[in-house]
C-alpha positions as CSV (number, residue, x, y, z in Angstrom):
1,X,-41.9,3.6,49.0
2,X,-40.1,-0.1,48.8
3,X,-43.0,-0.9,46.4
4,X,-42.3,1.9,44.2
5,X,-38.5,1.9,43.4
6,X,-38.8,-0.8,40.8
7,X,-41.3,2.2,39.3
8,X,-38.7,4.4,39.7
9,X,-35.8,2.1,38.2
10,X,-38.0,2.0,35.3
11,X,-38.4,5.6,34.8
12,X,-34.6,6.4,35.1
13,X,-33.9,4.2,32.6
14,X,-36.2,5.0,30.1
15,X,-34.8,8.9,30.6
16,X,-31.6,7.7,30.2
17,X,-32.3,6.4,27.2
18,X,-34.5,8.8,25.6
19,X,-31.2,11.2,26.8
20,X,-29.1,9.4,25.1
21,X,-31.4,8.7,21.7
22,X,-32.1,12.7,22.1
23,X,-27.8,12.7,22.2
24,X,-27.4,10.9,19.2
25,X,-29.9,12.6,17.2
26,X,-28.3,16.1,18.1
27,X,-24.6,14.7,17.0
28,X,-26.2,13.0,13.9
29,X,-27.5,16.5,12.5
30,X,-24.3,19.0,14.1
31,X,-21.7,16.1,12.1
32,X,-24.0,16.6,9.7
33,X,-23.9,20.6,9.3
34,X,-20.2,20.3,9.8
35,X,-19.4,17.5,7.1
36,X,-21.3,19.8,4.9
37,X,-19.5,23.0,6.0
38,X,-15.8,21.5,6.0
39,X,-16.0,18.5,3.5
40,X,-16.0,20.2,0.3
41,X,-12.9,22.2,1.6
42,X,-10.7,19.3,3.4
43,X,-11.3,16.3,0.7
44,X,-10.3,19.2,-1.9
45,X,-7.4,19.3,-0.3
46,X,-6.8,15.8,0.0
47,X,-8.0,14.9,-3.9
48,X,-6.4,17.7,-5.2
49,X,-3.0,17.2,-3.2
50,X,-2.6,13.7,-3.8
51,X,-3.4,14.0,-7.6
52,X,-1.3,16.7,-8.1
53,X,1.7,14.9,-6.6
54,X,1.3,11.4,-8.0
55,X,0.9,13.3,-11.9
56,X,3.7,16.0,-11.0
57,X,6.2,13.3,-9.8
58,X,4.9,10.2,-12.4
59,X,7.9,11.3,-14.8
60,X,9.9,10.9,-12.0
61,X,9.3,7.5,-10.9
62,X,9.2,6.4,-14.2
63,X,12.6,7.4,-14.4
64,X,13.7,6.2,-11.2
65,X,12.5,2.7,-11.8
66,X,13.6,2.5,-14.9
67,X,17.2,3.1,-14.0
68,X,17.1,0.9,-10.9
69,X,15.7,-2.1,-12.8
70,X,18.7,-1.6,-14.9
71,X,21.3,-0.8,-12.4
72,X,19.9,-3.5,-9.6
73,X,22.3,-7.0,-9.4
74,X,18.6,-8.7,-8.3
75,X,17.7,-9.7,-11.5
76,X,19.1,-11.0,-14.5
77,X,19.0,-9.8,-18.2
78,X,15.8,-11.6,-18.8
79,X,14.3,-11.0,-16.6
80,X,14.9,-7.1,-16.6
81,X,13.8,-7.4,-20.4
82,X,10.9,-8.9,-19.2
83,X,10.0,-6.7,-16.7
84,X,11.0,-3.3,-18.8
85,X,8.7,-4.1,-21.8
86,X,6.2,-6.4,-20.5
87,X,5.5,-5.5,-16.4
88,X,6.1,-2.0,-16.0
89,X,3.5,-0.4,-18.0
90,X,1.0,-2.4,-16.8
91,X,2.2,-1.9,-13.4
92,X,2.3,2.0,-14.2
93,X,-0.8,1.9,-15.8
94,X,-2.5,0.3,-12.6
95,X,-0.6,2.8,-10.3
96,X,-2.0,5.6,-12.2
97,X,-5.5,4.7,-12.4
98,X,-5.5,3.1,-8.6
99,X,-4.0,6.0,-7.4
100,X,-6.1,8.5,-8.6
101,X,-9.3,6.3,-7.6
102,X,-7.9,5.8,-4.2
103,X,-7.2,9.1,-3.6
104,X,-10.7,10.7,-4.6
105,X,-12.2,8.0,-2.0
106,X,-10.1,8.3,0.2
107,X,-10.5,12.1,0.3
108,X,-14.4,12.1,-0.1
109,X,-14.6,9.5,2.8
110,X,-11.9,11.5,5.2
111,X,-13.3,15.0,4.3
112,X,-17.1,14.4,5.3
113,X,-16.7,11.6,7.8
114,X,-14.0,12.8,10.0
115,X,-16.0,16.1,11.3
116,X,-19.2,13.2,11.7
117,X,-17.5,10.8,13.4
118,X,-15.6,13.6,15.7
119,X,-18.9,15.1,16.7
120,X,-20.1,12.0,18.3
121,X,-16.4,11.4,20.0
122,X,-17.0,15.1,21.7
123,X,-20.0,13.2,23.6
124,X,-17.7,10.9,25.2
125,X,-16.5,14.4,27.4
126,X,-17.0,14.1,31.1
127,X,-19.0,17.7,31.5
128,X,-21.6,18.9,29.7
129,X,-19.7,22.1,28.9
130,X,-17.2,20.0,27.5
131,X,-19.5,18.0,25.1
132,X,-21.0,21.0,23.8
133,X,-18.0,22.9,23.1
134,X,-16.1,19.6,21.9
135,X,-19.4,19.1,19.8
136,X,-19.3,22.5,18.0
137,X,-15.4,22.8,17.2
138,X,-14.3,19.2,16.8
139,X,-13.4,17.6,13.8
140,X,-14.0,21.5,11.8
141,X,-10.4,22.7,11.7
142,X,-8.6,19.9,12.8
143,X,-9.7,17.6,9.7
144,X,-8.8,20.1,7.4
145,X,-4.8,20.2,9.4
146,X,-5.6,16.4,8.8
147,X,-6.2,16.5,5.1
148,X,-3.1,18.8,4.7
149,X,-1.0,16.3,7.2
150,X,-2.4,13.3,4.7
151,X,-1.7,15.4,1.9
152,X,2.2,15.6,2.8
153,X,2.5,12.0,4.0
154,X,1.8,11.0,0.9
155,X,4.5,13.4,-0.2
156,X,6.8,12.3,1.6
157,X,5.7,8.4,0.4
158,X,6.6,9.6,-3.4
159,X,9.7,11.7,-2.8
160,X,11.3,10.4,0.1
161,X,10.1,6.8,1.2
162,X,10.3,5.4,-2.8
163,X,13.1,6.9,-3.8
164,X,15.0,5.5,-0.4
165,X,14.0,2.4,-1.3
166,X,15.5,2.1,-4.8
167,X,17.9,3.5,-3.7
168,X,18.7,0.4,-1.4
169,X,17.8,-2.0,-4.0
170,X,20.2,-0.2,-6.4
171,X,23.3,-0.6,-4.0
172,X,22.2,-3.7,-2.4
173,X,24.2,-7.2,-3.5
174,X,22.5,-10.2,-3.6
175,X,23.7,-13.2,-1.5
176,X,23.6,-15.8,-4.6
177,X,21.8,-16.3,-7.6
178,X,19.2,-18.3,-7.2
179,X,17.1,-15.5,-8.2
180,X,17.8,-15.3,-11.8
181,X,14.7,-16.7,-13.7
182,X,15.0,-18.8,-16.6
183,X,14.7,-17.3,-20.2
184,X,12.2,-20.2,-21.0
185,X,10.3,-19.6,-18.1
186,X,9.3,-16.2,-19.0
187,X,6.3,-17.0,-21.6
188,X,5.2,-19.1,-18.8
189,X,5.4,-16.3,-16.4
190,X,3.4,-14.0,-18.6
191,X,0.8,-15.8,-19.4
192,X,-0.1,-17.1,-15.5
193,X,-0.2,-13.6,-14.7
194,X,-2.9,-12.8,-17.3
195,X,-4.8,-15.6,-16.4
196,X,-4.9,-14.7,-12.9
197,X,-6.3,-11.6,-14.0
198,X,-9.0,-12.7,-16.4
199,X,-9.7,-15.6,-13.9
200,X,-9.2,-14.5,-10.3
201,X,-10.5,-10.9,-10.6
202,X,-14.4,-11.3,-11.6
203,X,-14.6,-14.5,-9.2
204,X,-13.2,-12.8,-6.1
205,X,-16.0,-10.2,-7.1
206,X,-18.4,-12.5,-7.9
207,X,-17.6,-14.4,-3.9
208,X,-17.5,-10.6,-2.4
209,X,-20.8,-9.9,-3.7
210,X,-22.6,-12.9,-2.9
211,X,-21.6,-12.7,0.5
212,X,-21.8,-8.5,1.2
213,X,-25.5,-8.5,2.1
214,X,-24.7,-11.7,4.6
215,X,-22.0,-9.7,6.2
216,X,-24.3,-6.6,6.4
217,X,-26.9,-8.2,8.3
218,X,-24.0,-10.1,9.9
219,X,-22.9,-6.9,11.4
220,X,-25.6,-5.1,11.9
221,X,-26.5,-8.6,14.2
222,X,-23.3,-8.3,16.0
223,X,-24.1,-4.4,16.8
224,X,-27.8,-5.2,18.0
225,X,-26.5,-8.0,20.1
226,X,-24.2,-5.3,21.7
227,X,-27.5,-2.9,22.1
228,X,-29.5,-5.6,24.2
229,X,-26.6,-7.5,26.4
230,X,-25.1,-3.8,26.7
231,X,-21.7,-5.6,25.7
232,X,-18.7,-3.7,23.7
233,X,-19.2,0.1,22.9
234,X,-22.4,-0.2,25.0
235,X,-21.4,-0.7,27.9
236,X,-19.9,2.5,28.5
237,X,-22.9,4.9,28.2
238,X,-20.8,7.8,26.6
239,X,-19.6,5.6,23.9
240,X,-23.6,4.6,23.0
241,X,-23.8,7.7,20.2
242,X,-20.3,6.4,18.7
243,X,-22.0,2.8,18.7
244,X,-24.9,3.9,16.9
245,X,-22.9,5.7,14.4
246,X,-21.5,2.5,13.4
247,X,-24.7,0.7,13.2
248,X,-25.6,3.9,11.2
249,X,-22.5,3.8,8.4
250,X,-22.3,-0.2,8.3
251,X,-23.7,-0.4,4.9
252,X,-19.9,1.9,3.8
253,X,-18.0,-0.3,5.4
254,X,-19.0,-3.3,3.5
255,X,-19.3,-1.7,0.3
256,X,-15.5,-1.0,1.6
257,X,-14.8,-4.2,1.8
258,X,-15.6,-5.3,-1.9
259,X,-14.4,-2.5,-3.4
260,X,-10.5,-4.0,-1.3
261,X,-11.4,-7.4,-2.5
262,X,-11.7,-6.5,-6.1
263,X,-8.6,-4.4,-5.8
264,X,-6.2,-6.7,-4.0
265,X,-7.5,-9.6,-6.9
266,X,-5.5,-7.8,-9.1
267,X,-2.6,-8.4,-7.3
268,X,-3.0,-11.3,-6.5
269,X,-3.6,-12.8,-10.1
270,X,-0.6,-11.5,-11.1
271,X,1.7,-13.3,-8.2
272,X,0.6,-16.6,-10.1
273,X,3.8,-15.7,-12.6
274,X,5.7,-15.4,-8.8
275,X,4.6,-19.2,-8.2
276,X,5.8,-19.9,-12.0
277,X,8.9,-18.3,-11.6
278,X,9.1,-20.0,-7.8
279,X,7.8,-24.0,-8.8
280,X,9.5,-23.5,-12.2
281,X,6.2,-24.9,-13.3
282,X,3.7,-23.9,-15.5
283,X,1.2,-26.4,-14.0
284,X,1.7,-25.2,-10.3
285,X,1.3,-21.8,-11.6
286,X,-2.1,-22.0,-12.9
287,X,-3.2,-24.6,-9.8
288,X,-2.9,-21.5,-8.1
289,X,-5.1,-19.2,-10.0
290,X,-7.5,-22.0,-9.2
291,X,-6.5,-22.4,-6.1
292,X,-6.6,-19.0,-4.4
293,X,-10.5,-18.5,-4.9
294,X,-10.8,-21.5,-3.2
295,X,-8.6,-20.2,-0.7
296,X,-10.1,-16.7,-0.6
297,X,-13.6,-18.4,-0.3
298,X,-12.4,-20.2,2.7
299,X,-11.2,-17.0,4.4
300,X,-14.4,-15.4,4.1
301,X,-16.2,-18.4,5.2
302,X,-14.1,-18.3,8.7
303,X,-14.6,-14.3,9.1
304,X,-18.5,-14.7,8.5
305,X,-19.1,-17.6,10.5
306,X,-20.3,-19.5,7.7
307,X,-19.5,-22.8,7.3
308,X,-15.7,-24.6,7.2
309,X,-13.8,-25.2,4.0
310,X,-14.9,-24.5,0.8
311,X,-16.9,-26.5,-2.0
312,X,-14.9,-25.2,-4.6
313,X,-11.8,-26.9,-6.0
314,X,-8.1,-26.4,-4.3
315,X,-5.3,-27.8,-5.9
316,X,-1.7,-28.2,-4.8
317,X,0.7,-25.7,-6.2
318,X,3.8,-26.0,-3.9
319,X,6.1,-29.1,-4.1
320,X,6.8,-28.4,-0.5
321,X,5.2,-26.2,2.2
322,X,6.5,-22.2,2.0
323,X,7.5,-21.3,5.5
324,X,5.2,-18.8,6.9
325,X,8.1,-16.3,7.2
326,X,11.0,-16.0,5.0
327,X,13.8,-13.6,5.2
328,X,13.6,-10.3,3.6
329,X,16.1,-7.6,3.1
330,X,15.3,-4.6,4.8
331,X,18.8,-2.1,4.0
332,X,21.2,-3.4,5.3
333,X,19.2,-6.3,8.0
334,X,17.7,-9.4,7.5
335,X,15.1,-9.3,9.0
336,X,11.9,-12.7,9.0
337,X,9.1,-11.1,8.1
338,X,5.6,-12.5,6.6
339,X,5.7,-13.3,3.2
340,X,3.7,-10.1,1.8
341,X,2.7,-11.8,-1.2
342,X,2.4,-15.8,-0.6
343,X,-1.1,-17.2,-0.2
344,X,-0.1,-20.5,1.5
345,X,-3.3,-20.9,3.4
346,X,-7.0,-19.9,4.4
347,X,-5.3,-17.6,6.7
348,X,-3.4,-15.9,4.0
349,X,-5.8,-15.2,1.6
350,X,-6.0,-11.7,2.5
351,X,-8.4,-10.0,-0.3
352,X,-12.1,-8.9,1.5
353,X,-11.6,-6.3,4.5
354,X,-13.7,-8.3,6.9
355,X,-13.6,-6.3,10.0
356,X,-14.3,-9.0,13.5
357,X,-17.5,-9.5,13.9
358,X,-16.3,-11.7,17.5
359,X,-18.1,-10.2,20.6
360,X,-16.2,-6.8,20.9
361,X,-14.2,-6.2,23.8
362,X,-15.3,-2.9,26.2
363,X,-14.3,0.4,26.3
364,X,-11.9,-0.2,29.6
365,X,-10.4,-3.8,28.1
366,X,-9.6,-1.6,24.9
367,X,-7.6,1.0,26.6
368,X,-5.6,-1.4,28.2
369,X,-4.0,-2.0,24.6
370,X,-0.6,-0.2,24.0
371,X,-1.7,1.9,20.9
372,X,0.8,3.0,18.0
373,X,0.4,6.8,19.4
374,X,1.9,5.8,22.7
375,X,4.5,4.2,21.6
376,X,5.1,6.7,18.8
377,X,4.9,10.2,21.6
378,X,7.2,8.0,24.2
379,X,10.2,7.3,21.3
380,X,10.6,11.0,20.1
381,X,10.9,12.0,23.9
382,X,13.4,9.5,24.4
383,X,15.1,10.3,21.1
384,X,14.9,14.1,22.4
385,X,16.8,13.3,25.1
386,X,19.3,11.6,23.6
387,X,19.4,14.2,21.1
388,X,20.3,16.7,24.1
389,X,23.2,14.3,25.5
390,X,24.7,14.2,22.6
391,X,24.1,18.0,22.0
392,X,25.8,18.5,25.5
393,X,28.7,16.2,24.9
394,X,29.3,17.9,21.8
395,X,29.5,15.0,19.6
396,X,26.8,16.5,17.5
397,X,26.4,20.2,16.8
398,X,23.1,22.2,16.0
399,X,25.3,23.1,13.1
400,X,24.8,19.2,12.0
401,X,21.0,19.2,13.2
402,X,20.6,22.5,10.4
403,X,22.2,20.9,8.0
404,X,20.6,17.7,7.6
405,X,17.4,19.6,8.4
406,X,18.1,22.1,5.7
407,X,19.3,19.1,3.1
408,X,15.5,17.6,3.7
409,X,17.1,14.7,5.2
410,X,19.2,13.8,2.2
411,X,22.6,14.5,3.8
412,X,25.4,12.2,3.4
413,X,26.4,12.2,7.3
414,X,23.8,9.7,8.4
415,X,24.2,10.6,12.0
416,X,21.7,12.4,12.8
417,X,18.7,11.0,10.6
418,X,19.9,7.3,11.7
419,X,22.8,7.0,14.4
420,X,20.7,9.1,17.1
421,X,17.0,6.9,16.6
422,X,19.3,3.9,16.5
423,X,21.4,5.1,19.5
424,X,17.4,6.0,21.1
425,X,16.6,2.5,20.1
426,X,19.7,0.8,21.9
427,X,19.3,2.7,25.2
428,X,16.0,1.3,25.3
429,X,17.1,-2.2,25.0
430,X,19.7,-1.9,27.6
431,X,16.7,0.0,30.1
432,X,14.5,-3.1,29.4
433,X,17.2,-5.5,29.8
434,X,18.7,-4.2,33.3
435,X,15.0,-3.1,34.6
436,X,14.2,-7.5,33.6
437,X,11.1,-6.8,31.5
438,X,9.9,-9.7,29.7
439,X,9.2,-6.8,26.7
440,X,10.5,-3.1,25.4
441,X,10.2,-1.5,28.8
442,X,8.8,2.6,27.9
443,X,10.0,5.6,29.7
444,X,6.3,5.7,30.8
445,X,6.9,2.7,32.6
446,X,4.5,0.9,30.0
447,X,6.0,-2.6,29.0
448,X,5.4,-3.6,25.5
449,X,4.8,-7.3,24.8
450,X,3.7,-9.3,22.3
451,X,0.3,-9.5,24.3
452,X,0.1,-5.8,24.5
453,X,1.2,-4.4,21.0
454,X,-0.6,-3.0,18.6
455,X,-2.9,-5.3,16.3
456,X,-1.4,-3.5,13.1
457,X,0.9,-6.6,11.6
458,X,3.3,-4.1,10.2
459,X,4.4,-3.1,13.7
460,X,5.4,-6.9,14.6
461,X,7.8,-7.0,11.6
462,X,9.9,-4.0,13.9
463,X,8.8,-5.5,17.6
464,X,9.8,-9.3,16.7
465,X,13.4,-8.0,15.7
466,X,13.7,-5.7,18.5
467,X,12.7,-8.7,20.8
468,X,15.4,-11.3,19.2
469,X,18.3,-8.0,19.9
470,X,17.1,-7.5,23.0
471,X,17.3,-11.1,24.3
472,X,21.3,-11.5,22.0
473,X,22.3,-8.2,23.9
474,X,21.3,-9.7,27.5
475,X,22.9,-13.6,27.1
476,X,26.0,-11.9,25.2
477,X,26.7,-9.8,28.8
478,X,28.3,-6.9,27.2
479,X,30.8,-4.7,29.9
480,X,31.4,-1.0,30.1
481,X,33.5,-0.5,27.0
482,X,31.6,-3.2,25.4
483,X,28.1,-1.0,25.5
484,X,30.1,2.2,24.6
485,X,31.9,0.8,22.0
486,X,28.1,-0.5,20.5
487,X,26.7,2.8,21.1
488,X,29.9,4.5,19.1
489,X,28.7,2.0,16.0
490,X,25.2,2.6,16.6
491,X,25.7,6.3,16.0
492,X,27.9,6.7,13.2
493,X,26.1,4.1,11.5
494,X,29.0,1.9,11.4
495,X,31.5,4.4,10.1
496,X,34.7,2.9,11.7
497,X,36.3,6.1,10.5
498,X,33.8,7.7,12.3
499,X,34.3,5.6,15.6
500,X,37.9,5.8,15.5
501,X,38.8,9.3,15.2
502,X,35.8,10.5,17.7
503,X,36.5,11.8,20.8
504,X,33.5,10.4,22.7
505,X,33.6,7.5,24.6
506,X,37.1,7.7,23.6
507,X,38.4,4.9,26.3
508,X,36.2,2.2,24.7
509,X,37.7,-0.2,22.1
510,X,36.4,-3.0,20.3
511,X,36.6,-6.3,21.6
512,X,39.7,-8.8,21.3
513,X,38.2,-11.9,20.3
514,X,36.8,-11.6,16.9
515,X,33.8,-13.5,17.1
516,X,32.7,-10.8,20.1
517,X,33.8,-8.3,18.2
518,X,31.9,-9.5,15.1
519,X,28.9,-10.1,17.3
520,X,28.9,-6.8,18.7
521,X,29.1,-5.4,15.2
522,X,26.2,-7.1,13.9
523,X,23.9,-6.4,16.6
524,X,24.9,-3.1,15.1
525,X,24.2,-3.2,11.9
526,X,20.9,-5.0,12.5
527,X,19.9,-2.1,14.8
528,X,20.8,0.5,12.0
529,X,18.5,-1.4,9.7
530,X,15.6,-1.6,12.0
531,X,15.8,2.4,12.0
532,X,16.8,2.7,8.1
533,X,13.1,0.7,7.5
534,X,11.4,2.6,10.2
535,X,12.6,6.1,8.6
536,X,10.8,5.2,5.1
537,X,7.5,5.5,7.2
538,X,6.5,9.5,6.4
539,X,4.7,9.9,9.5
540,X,8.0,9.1,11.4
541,X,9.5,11.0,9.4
542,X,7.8,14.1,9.8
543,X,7.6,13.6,13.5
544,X,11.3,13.7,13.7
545,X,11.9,16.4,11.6
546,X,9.4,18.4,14.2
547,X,11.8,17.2,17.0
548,X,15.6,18.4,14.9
549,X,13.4,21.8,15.2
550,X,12.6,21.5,18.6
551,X,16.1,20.6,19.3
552,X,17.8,23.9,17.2
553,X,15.7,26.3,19.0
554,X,16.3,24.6,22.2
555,X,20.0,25.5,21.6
556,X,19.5,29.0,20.6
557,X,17.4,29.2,24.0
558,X,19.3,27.5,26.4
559,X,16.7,29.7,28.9
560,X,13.8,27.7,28.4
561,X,12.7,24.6,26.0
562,X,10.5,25.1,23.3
563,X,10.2,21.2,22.5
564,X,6.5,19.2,22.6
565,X,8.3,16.0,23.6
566,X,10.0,16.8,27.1
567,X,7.8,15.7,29.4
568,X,8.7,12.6,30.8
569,X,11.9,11.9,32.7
570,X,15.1,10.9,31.2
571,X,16.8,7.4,31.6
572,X,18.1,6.2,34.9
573,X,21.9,6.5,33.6
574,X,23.7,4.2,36.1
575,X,21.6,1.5,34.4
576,X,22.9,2.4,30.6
577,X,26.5,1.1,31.0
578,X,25.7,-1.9,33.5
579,X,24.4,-4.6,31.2
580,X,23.4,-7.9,33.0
């Protein structure tokens, strides 16, 4: 019998992976059946949404940006001239025509994949029953909910999120004016930007091409190398049919990849009149339309593993070295953020979607990862339980909560669509600070560091900020009235009016010295901003508009809650007015 087991060892394993080869095949042709079935019906939805909004509102936005550009203190005459008769339409123009593209791919590719790719995530089910069932309904009506949740997203991008924003930039005031360009600097200006274009364009697609069918068999390498070591996706056996999907549908995502690299050249052709305007320097502008192939090379070079540097020329165009973060304006905050548009470096030159082809981490390692969703699900339960404190101390109404739900979020009281996430956000500083968490300490008990977060670089720009209040909160020691005095300014959104005249927390005053009291009211205001940028994001905004509702018929049924977000357990409140 001892001489046989290695026989035996054999024989399981070669069952367990003709079972799981017979697995993949069976999800391969059920995603199949069902991208056939649904896609038509869900990328309709998507195409036809997304068109219909971007040519139903175009009029709009022309409008809209058209009387912000002339209205905004940002920019001089010139350079509004400039920008009015030379920049817009092309920038129009592009916005149409990407648009419309991106939306037909992005529909095609979301309507026909979704129900393939959910198929083989039903096999990752514990039970058999489970994987069958999962196998059958997944990714069938739920990607067509998706393609009508995309659909309004995107809505909500054009009407709400844009408009907000010029808005902000109408009503903003500008701190000097170093930003007014130079009337003889704008020739100089136009012409760098068409150069970049003509130049930087057809050699970023000439790089992507050359180098696509290296990072196909590149991947492809990576993926096999998984399949024999059993490393990544492999090691989990349920996740084997998800890996082989992606060994399956590599080719799209490098064709992916160009097609973002010959797109985002665009854009960055035309930031060589940026570098004009920046350098005053017609020279320095057009070292950089030399100089960001060089540097876009380079950055393919590192993702592929091919060799270091790059053979082709890379002049200087800075007269000193651009700080890798600068400060933007977001509302009413300054917040540092990464210079969106500056290509300072190899690891700047952001234009081919080159997805890590490092040794991938496993299935358990991956989990560990605080994703977006998490964080996301845990803020609207703690915002819902603010919500109800509030609701219960009577300093906000369901009355209020109709009528900025009712005004589409448009209503001049900014209470509710920014004091109470701003008030959510501040109770969760003071919960991390008192509990001593290194990080943003959850309600799920989950600590949220910079080691932890999400790998999306959007979400650090609101994390780093949260970090820097968090840590100003704790060494500035605040006492009773202190915190309710912030929390007052927090949720009226710094309406002193507001703060005065309200009876909550009506014992609390500000501070006697006026450099605490200052303090205190920029921690504020920098809070408020945090939320004011966070609230241009549609999916946010959705979400919360799903919890006002919950929170209206919750009031109307005092019997029993109706809400999706009241499952964990509120703050500890002795903690909330004790700030170490």
């Amino acid at each position: 019998m001892e001489g046989s087991s290695p026989w035996l060892e054999s024989i399981k394993q070669v069952l367990s992976v003709a079972y799981v080869i017979l697995l993949f095949c069976a999800a391969f042709f059920i995603g199949g059946l069902k991208a056939l079935i649904v896609g038509p019906f869900a990328a309709a939805i998507l195409i036809v949404g997304n068109i219909g909004v971007i040519l139903v509102l175009f009029p709009f936005h022309v409008v809209w940006t058209v009387y912000t550009l002339i209205k905004t203190n940002y920019v001089n005459i010139a350079l509004k001239v400039v920008l009015l008769l030379v920049a817009l339409p092309v920038l129009f123009g592009l916005w149409l025509g990407l648009s419309i593209f991106g939306s037909v791919l992005v529909g095609l590719g979301y309507g026909f994949l979704t129900p393939w790719v959910s198929t083989f995530e039903a096999f990752r089910k514990e039970t058999q029953t489970e994987k069958f069932i999962h196998g059958i309904v997944d990714g069938t009506w739920g990607t067509i909910k998706g393609s009508c949740t995309v659909a309004r997203d995107f809505k909500d991008i054009c009407w709400h999120s844009y408009p907000l924003f010029l808005k902000e930039l109408r009503e903003g005031q500008p701190e000097n004016q170093q930003h007014y360009i130079r009337f003889q600097d704008i020739p100089s200006c136009i012409m760098v930007g068409i150069m970049g274009i003509v130049v930087d364009v057809p050699l970023y697609t000439i790089i992507a091409l050359i180098k696509s069918p290296y990072m196909l068999f590149k991947g492809w390498q990576r993926l096999l190398q998984d399949v024999i070591s059993r490393e990544g996706l492999f090691l989990e056996t349920a996740c084997i049919p998800v890996a082989g999907l992606a060994i399956l549908f590599w080719p799209l995502f490098v064709v992916g990849s160009v097609l973002m690299a010959i797109v985002s050249s665009i854009f960055v052709g035309l930031y060589g009149a940026v570098i004009v305007y920046q350098e005053r320097s017609f020279r320095r502008g057009t070292a950089y339309v030399v100089a960001v192939v060089a540097e876009f090379d380079e950055y393919t070079n590192d993702w592929l593993y091919l060799r270091d540097g790059t053979i082709l020329p890379k002049p200087r165009y800075r007269k000193r070295k651009v700080p890798y973060s600068s400060e933007l304006s977001i509302g009413k905050l300054d917040i540092p953020i990464k210079r969106s548009g500056s290509v300072s470096g190899p690891s700047e030159a952001r234009g081919f979607l080159v997805p890590n082809l490092a040794p991938s981490r496993s299935v358990r390692e991956t989990i560990q990862e605080v994703k977006v969703l998490q964080i996301a699900e845990n803020h609207m339960r703690e915002l819902e339980m603010s919500s109800k404190e509030l609701l219960d101390a009577n300093v906000i109404t369901p009355a209020d909560l109709s009528e900025w739900l009712n005004s589409k979020g448009k209503s001049a009281n900014e209470t509710i669509g920014l004091g109470i996430p701003s008030y959510t956000f501040l109770h969760s500083l003071i919960y991390s600070i008192k509990a001593g968490a290194n990080g943003l300490l959850l309600t799920s008990e989950i600590e949220l560091t910079s080691l932890n977060q999400p790998e999306e670089k959007i979400f650090s720009w609101f994390l780093n900020p949260m970090m820097v209040l968090k840590e100003q909160i704790r060494i500035l020691k605040l006492t009773d009235e202190e915190v309710m005095f912030l929390e007052k300014l927090v949720l009226f959104v710094g309406d002193l009016s507001s703060v005065t005249t309200s009876s909550w927390h009506s014992e609390c005053h500000a501070s006697n010295d006026p450099l605490r009291a200052a303090q205190i009211q920029a921690i504020s205001r920098r809070l408020v901003g945090i939320t004011r940028s966070m609230t241009k994001f549609p999916t946010y905004r959705r979400r919360f508009r799903q919890v006002v509702r919950c929170l209206i018929s919750n009031s109307t049924q005092r019997e029993g809650s109706v809400c999706s977000y009241n499952n964990l357990p509120p703050f500890p409140q002795e903690i909330l007015r004790d700030v170490v």
